[in-house]
Structure formats: C-alpha cells, structure tokens
VOGU-3710 file (C-alpha; in Angstrom, 3 decimals, decimal comma):
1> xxxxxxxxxx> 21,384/28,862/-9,018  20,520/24,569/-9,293  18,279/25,701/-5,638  16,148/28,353/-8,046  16,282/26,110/-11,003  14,705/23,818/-9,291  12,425/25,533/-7,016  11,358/26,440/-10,566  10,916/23,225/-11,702  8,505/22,187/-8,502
11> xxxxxxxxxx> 6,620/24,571/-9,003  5,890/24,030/-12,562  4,962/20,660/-12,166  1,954/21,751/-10,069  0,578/24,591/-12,396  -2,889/25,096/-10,698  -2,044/25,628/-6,950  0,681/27,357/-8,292  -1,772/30,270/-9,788  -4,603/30,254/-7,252
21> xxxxxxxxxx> -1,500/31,171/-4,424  -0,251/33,801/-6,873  -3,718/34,839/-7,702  -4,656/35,424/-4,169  -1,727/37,341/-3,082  -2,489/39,356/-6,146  -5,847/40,394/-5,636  -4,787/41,523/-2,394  -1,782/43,409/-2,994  -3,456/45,013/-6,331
31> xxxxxxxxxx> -6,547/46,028/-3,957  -4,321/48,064/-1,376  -2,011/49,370/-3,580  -4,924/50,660/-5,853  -6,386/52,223/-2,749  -2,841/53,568/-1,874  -2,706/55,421/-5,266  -6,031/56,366/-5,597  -6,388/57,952/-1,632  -2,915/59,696/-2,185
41> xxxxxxxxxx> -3,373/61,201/-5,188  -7,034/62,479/-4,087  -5,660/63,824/-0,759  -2,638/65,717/-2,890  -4,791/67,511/-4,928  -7,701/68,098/-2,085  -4,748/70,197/-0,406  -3,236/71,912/-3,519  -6,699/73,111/-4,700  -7,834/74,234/-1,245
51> xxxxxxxxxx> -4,406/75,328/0,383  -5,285/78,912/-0,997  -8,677/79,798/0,413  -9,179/80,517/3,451  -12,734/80,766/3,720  -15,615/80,249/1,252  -18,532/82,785/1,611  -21,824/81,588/-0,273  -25,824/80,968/-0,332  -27,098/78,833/2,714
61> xxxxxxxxxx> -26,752/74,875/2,460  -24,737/72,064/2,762  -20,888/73,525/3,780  -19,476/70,737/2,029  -21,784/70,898/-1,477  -20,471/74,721/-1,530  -16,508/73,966/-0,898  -17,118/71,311/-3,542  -18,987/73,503/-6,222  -16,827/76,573/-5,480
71> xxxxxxxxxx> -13,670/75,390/-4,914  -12,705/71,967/-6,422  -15,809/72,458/-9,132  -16,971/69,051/-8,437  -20,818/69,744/-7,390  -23,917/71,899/-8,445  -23,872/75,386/-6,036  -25,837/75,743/-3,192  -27,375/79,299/-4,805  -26,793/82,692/-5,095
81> xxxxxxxxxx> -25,662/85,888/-3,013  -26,141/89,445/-3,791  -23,210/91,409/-4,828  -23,985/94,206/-2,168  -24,023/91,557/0,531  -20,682/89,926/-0,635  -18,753/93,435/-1,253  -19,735/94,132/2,117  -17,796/90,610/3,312  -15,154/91,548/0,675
91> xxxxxxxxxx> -14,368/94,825/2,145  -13,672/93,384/5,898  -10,603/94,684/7,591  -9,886/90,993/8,325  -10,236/89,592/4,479  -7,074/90,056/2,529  -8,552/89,618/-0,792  -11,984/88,355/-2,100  -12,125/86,167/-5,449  -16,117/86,097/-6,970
101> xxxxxxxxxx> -17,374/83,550/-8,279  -20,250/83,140/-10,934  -20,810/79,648/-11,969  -23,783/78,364/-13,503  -22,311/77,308/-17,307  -20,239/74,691/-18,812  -18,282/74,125/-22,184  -17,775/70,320/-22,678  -17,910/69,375/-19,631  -15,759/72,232/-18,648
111> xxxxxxxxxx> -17,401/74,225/-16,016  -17,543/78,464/-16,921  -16,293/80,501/-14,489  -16,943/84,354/-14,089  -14,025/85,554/-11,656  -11,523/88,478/-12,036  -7,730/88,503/-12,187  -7,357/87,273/-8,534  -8,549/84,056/-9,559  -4,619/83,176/-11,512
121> xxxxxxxxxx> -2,965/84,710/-8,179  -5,515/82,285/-5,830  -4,262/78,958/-7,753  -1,153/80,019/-8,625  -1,714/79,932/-12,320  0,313/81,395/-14,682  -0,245/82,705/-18,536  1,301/80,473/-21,370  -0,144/82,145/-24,019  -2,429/85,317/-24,747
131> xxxxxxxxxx> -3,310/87,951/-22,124  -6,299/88,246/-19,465  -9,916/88,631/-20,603  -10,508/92,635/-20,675  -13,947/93,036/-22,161  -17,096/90,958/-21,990  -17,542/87,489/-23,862  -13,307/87,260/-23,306  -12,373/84,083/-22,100  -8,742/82,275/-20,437
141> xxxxxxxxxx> -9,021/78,201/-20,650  -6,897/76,254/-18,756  -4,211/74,217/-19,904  -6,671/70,828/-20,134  -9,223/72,834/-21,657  -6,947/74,150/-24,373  -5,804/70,433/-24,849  -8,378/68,200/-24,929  -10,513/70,626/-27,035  -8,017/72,097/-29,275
151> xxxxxxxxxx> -8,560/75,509/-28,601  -6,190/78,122/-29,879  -5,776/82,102/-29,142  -8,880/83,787/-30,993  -10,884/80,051/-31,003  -14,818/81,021/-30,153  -16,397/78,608/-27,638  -19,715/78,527/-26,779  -21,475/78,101/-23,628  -24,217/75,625/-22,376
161> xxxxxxxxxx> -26,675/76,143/-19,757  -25,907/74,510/-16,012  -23,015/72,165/-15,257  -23,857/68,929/-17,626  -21,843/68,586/-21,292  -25,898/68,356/-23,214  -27,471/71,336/-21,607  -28,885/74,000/-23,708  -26,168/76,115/-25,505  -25,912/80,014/-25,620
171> xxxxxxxxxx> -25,611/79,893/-29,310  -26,118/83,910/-29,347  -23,711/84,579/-26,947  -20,104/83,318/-27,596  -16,505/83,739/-26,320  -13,673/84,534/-27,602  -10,372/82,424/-26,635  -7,899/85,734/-25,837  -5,539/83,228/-22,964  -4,492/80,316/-22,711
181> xxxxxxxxxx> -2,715/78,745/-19,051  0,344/76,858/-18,455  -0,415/74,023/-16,421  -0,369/74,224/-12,930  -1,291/71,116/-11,075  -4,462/72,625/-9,760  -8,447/72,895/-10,683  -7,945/76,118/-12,679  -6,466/73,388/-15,605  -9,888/72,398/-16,238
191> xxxxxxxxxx> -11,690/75,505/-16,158  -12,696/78,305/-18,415  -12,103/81,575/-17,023  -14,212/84,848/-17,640  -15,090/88,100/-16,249  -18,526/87,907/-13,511  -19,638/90,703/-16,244  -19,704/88,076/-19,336  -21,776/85,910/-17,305  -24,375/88,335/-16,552
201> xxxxxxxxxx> -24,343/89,541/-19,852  -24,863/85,840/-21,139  -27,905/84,869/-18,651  -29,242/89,060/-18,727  -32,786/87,590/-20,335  -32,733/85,617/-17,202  -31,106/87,572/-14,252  -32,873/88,707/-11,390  -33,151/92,650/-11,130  -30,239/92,220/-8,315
211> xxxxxxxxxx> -26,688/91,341/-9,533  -25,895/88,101/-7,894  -22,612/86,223/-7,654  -22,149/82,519/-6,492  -19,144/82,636/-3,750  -16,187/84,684/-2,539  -13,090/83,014/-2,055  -11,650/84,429/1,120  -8,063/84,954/2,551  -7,413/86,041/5,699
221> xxxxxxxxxx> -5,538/89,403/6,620  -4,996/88,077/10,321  -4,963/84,932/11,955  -7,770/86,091/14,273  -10,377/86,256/11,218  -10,412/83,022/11,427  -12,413/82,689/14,694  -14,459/85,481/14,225  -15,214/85,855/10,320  -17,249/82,874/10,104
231> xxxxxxxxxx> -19,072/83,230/12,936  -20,247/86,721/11,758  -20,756/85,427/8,435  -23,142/83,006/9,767  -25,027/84,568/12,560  -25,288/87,746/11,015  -26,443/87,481/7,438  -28,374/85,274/5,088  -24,837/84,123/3,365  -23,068/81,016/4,844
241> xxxxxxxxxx> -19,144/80,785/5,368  -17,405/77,289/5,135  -13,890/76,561/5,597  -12,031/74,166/2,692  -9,805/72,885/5,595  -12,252/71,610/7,548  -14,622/70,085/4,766  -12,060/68,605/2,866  -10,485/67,282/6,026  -14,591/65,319/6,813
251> xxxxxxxxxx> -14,378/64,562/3,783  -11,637/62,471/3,480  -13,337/60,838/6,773  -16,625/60,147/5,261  -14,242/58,566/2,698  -11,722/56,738/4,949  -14,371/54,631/6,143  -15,275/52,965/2,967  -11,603/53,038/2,302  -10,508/50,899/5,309
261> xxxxxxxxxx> -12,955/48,423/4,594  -11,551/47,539/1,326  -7,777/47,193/3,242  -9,263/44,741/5,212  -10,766/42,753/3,123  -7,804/43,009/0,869  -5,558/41,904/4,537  -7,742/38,755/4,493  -7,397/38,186/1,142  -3,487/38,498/1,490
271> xxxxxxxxxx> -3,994/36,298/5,345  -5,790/33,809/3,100  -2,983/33,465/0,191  -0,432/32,748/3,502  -2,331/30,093/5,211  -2,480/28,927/1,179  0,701/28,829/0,947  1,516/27,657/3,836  -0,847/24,626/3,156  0,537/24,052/-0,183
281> xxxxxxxxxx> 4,355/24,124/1,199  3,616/21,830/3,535  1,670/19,613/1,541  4,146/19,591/-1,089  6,852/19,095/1,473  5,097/15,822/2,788  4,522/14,826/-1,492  8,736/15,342/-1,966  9,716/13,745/1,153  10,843/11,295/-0,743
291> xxxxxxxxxx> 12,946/13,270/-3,476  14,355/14,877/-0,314  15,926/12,445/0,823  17,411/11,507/-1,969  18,736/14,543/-2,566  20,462/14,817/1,230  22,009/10,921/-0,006  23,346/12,249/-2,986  25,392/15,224/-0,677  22,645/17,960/-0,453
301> xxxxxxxxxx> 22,675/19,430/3,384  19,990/20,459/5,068  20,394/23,847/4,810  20,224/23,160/0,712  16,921/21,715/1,099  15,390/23,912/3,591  16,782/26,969/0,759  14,676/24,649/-1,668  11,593/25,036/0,230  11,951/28,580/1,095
311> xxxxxxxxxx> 13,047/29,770/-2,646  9,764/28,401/-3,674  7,981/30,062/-1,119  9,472/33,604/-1,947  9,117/32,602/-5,757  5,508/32,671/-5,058  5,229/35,515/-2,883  7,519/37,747/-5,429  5,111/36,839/-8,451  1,845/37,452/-6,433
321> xxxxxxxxxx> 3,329/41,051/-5,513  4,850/42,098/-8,593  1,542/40,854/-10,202  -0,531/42,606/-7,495  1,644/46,255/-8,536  0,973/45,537/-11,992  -2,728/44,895/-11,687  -3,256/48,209/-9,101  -1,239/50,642/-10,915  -3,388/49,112/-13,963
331> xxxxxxxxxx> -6,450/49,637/-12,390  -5,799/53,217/-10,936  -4,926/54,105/-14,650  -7,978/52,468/-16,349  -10,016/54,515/-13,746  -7,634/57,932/-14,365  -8,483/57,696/-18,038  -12,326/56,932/-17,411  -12,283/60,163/-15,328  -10,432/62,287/-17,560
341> xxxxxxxxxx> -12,690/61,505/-20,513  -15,862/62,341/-18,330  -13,414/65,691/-17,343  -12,956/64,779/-13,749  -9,980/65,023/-11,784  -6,920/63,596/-13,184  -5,556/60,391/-11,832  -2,858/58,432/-12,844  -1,434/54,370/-12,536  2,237/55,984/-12,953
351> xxxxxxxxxx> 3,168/57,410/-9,818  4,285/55,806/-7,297  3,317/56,238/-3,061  6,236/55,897/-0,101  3,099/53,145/1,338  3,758/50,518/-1,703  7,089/49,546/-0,481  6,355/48,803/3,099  3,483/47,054/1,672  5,693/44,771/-0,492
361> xxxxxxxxxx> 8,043/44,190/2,293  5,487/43,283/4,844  4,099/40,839/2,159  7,243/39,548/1,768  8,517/39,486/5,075  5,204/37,916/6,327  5,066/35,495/3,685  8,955/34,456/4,085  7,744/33,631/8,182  4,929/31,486/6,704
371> xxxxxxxxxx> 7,343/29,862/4,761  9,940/28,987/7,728  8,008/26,338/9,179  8,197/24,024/5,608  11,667/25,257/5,450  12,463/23,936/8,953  10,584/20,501/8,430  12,527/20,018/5,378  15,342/20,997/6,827  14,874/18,490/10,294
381> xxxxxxxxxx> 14,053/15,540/8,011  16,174/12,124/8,649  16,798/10,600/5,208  17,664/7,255/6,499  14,191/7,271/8,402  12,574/8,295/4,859  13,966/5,445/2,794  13,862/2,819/4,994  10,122/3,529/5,360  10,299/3,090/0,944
//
C-alpha cells in the first residue's frame, strides 16, 4: 500500500508528463476500441438483416446500390421491374418464396415500403399491436417508427415523395396506422410497411401504364438455385440478381481497408505512449536516484524499489486504458445518437466486444515489458555508489 501511495505521490509531482503519457495511450486505445464497437456492431446487423434473403432480383445497376436500397434501406434503388417479369422469377420451381418490394416514399425519414405479409415472416418480425394492413392506404410501422414519432393504432401518416425527410408530401393520399411491431433487432424497426397496391394507388397520377415493383426478395427452395438462379436471372432477362452474402461480405472489404488504417495509426499512437513512457521512467529513474538510495539505507530492498518503479508504470498504463474505454465507448455513442436522429442504423457506446479485453491486456502487458527495464535499473542500483557520488 506505502509502494502505491507513493508511486502516487511521484507521479503527482510531475503533473504534465504525467497527462501527455496518459493522453497518448488514450487516444490510442479510445481509437481501436471505437473501431472495435463500431465494425462489430455494423457487421452484426449486416448479417441479421441479410441472413434471410437469399437472392435479390431487381432493375440493372450497381449489385451493391440494390442490396443496399432493397435490403438494409440504406440507398436510392437502382429502378424498376415489371410485375409480369418478376412473377415469372417468383414462380420458379427453385424460389421458395418471393417478397415485392415497392419503394419510392418516405415518412420522416422513414422509408415506405409496399410489400405483402411475407415481409414479417422474411425479418422475423412479429405484431405487438393491431393486425396486418388489409385494404389500401393501411399501414404497419415498426417498433422505431411507432416510437420516435408517436404513432398509435388508427394515427394517419402521410407520405412524402422519394427517400429524403423534405420531399413533397402526398397530402391527398394518407395512411392509416392499423399495426404496430414489436421490436426485432432488424431493418423492419425502422420501416413503414404497406401493401404494393397502396403505393400504386398513391403515385397512380404518375405510374407508367405497366405495374412495376422495385425488387423481389428471394429464398431458395434448393441449394442448387443458387448456382443457377442468378445466372439465368442475369443472362436471360433485363432484371439483375445480386446476392446479400456476397455484397455485404465486399462490403465490409471496401470498408476494412479504411478501417485498418485507423488501427494502425492508433498502434503507433499506443507504440509512441510506450517509448513515452519508457523515456519518462527512465528519466525519472535517473532524477530519484538519489531518493532511491535513500530509501534502500533506510531498509527498502530492491525488489521494493523496482515495485516502485513498476507501480508507476502500470498506474499510467491503467489510467490511459480505462480513459481510452471511456472516451471510445463515448464516442461510438455520440455517433449512435447522431445516427439515430438522422434515422440511420442504430449504434450504441454500451455494449461491449470479446476484442476490448485482449486489447487492454496487450496494452497492459506490453506496457508492463516497457516498464521492466526502469524497474530492473532501479532495482540493480548500488546505494553506497549513489551517495558517495552526493
């Protein structure tokens, strides 16, 4: 207890090199944990949105702009497909069920989607309150919806042109609140559901003379669709087929790269605060050589005073990572609650990922070997050589 007391008490008396060594092993540790949260949490709910869908049928374009405006409702939609062309998909021996999509509307921020009852099944949602839309201009919100707007069964919402909160509203044409979900963990939170008919009927002044959808979401009767769906899909018709799997999975790549840069540079931010350290144990060391060897006269041994040197060493290293936790899980839930007022994808400083404990135990088993070779010195040091050089 007198070692940590006065470990303490060193490093007190030198307040500024104290902080910069603390600061620096903060920023680093604050950086990769923030990325550890942040990747984690974005690669959870890639999978749980996409785990369902098999395949994504749509209008010709980018494969990954049509996974991410059809299934995680993050982008603008490549286009349109006929409905006889997609019923024809739909109706494959290999496709085990065929979810449509009509997209093309917002409420707040809330994207509108016309689908039918295979929608809940796809994401696993469930109702909380209220029953399925029936008729036209019916409408299920999801369980963020219902919240953040305070929508109740029999609420009327209205619609506004394209994806954006401020685009034009369908004043004429409202809905009618007749479901409300439980939460589920999954995209359909943040959604408002509708029948494909409402949709038409809302955009009918509009609407080519063809009925058009936006995508099927596919699932697979048989393993082998899988190598030959897409391929017919693609080859044979003016439609496109993408796979969530594979586009999530590049992704996460294109991602990955900026991601790794930042864990470097956070590593030599972190390699920096050790050579720091280092330099300001050692320094310190030669400073206290002195009060050392007083110390070892007055009955300390030299394991007591290489303990000294080392407790002030770990002292540092535990404030810089509990510091660094505090300031990452802070970030990650500044940006979580930036995101969910714009009504993006939840994200939250409260969890907690497997990664930030090997990353506090490399930091301070690392930092604890940086902080031997004071430890040692102090711990080598002939008094008598000390004071008779006083």
């Amino acid at each position: 207890m007198r070692i940590a007391r006065l470990a303490l008490a060193y490093l007190a008396s030198r307040p500024l090199a104290t902080a910069l060594n603390v600061a620096m092993l903060a920023l680093g540790v604050a950086t990769i944990a923030f990325l550890l949260l942040v990747t984690h949490q974005a690669e959870e709910r890639l999978t749980r949105d996409a785990r369902a869908v098999d395949l994504v049928v749509g209008a010709k374009g980018s494969p990954l702009q049509l996974i991410l405006s059809t299934v995680f409702h993050a982008d603008v939609p490549t286009g349109n497909i006929g409905l006889d062309e997609s019923r024809a998909i739909a109706t494959n021996p290999m496709v085990a069920s065929a979810t449509p999509l009509a997209l093309g509307d917002s409420f707040r921020g809330h994207r509108i989607v016309g689908t039918d009852a295979s929608f809940l099944a796809l994401h696993d949602a469930k109702l909380a309150q209220g029953r399925m839309f029936e008729a036209e201009m019916e409408a299920v919100v999801g369980a963020e919806v219902a919240r953040r707007q305070g929508l109740a069964l029999g609420a009327p919402l209205t619609g506004a042109h394209g994806l954006a909160a401020s685009g034009p509203a369908h004043g004429d044409h409202p809905y009618r609140v007749v479901g409300i979900l439980a939460p589920a963990g999954t995209v359909a939170d943040r959604l408002v559901l509708t029948s494909v008919e409402s949709v038409w009927h809302v955009h009918e002044e509009h609407a080519p003379a063809r009925k058009e959808i936006t995508a099927l979401l596919i699932r697979y009767r048989t393993p082998l669709a899988a190598a030959m769906l897409p391929r017919a899909v693609n080859a044979g018709t003016a439609m496109q087929a993408a796979s969530p799997a594979y586009e999530s999975a590049r992704l996460l790549d294109l991602a990955g790269v900026g991601v790794q840069t930042l864990q470097w540079f956070a590593v030599v931010l972190m390699a920096s605060a050790a050579l720091s350290l280092f330099a300001a144990l050692s320094s310190a060391l030669q400073e206290r050589r002195y009060d050392l060897a007083l110390l070892r006269t007055l009955g300390a041994s030299p394991a007591s005073l290489a303990a000294l040197t080392l407790a002030e060493g770990v002292t540092l290293l535990m404030a810089g990572a509990i510091l660094g936790l505090a300031l990452g899980h802070g970030a990650a839930h500044a940006l979580g609650l930036w995101l969910a007022a714009s009504g993006s994808w939840p994200l939250t400083g409260l969890a907690w990922v497997a990664g930030e404990a090997y990353l506090v135990l490399a930091v301070l088993g690392i930092g604890a070997l940086t902080c031997l070779v004071p430890a040692l010195q102090a711990y080598a040091s002939d008094p008598a050589s000390l004071l008779a050089k006083r």
